[in-house]
Residue, then its C-alpha position, 0 to 999 in steps of 0.5 A: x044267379x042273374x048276374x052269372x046267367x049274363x056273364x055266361x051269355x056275354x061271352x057265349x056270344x063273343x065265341x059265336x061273334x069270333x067264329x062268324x067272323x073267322x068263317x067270312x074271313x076264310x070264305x075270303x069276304x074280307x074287305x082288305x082295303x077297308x082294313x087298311x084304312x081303318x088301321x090309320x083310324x085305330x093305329x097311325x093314330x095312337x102310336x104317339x101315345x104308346x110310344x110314351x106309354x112304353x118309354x115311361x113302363x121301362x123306366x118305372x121298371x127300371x126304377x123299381x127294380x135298381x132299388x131292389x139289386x141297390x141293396x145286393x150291389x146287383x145292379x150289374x144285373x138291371x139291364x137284364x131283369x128289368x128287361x125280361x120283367x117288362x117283356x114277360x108280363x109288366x109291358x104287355x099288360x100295361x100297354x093292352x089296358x092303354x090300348x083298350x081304353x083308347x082303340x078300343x073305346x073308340x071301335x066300340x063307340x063308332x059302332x055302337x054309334x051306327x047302330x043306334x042311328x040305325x046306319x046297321x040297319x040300313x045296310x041290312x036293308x040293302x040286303x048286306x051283311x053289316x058283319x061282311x062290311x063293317x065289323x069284319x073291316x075293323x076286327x081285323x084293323x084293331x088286331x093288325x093294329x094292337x099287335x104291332x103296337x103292342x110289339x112297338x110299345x114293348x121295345x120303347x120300354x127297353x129304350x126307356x129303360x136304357x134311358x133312365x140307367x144313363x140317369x141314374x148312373x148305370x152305364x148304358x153299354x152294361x145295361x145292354x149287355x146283360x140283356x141276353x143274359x136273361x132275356x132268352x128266346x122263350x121271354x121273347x115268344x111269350x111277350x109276341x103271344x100276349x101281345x098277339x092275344x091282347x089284340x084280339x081280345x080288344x078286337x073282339x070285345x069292342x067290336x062285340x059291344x057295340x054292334x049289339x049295343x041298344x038303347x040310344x045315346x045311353x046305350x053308347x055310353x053303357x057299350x064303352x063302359x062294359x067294352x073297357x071293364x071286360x077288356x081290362x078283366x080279360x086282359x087279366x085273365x088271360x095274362x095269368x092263365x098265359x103265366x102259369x103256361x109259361x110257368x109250367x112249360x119251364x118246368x117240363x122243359x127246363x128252359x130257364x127263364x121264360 
């Protein structure tokens, strides 16, 4: 009982976080060349790292799913599906938990940081909004910053896989080719959607936690750990209740492949 009382305040808490951040946004308190900075801390520097993460999801994927059409004599098809397999859910999902245990962790430990030192406070002192000056900033960084990583790291997956096919003998030009086959433009939008959520899930959440994080250096520690396991679950649950959309819009729709 105690435990659901907490998970119910957690996250009434993050809606209440969210909506007073989006208020000072539209009253134009944002402080963009901040945002800018803070996007080289978060962003410039993890791209290394999700180029390679995206580079190796779409060749495992590709793997995975050669074995499978090797059995039908379907590999013809593997450009295609293993495209619209990373694009829809795999790649996403993959990428977001990289990004939440990297720019996510460091924005939560940053903050949590500042506030032990009592550095929040200080400013409070000065009769400043901490939220205005320092979360605002860094919200909209790791947003800016995993939605277009999210996007890069998606698109070396299809480069990973165009990759492995050349090594695994499935002609690089086929490959490309049966990609519009299969990946239409719903497959697309979705993958933008769930990138553009993930980014702000990791945004609020790191942000969330560790400006209320309390209890010193123990506090920091605890402010990581609960930032990357409600990161990794929200990732999840998010990815699912954005699948059976996707699911149901084809359906209703009759699109095709989504």
């Amino acid at each position: 009982m105690e435990a659901s009382r907490k998970l119910v305040r957690t996250f009434g808490g993050m809606i209440l976080f969210s909506l007073e951040c989006l208020v000072l946004t539209f009253q134009n308190k944002t402080k963009w060349n901040q945002v800018v900075e803070q996007i080289f801390q978060v962003g410039v520097r993890s791209l290394g790292m999700t180029i390679t993460a995206g580079l190796f999801v779409g060749a495992i994927m590709a793997i995975q799913i050669d074995l499978q059409l090797k059995d039908f004599g379907a590999e013809a098809f593997l450009g295609g599906l293993s495209t619209s397999a990373t694009l829809r859910n795999v790649g996403p999902v993959l990428i977001a938990f990289l990004l939440s245990g990297k720019v996510g962790a460091y924005t939560s430990a940053e903050l949590a940081t500042m506030g032990v030192t009592e550095q929040l406070n200080a400013i409070r002192l000065l009769g400043a909004n901490p939220i205005e000056y320092i979360i605002l900033p860094r919200i909209w960084a790791v947003v800016i910053s995993s939605f277009l990583l999210l996007i890069v790291g998606l698109m070396m997956t299809i480069f990973g896989g165009v990759m492995f096919a050349e090594i695994i003998g499935v002609n690089a030009l086929n490959y490309i080719y049966n990609i519009p086959s299969i990946v239409t433009g719903w497959s697309i939008a979705l993958s933008v959607v769930k990138s553009f959520l993930f980014g702000v899930l990791i945004a609020v959440v790191s942000c969330y936690k560790g400006y209320y994080a309390r209890g010193g250096s123990v506090g920091v520690g605890a402010a990581v750990q609960s930032c990357s396991v409600t990161n990794l679950m929200l990732i999840i649950l998010f990815d699912f209740l954005l699948s059976m959309a996707s699911s149901t819009l084809q359906d209703l729709f009759n699109v095709g492949y989504l």
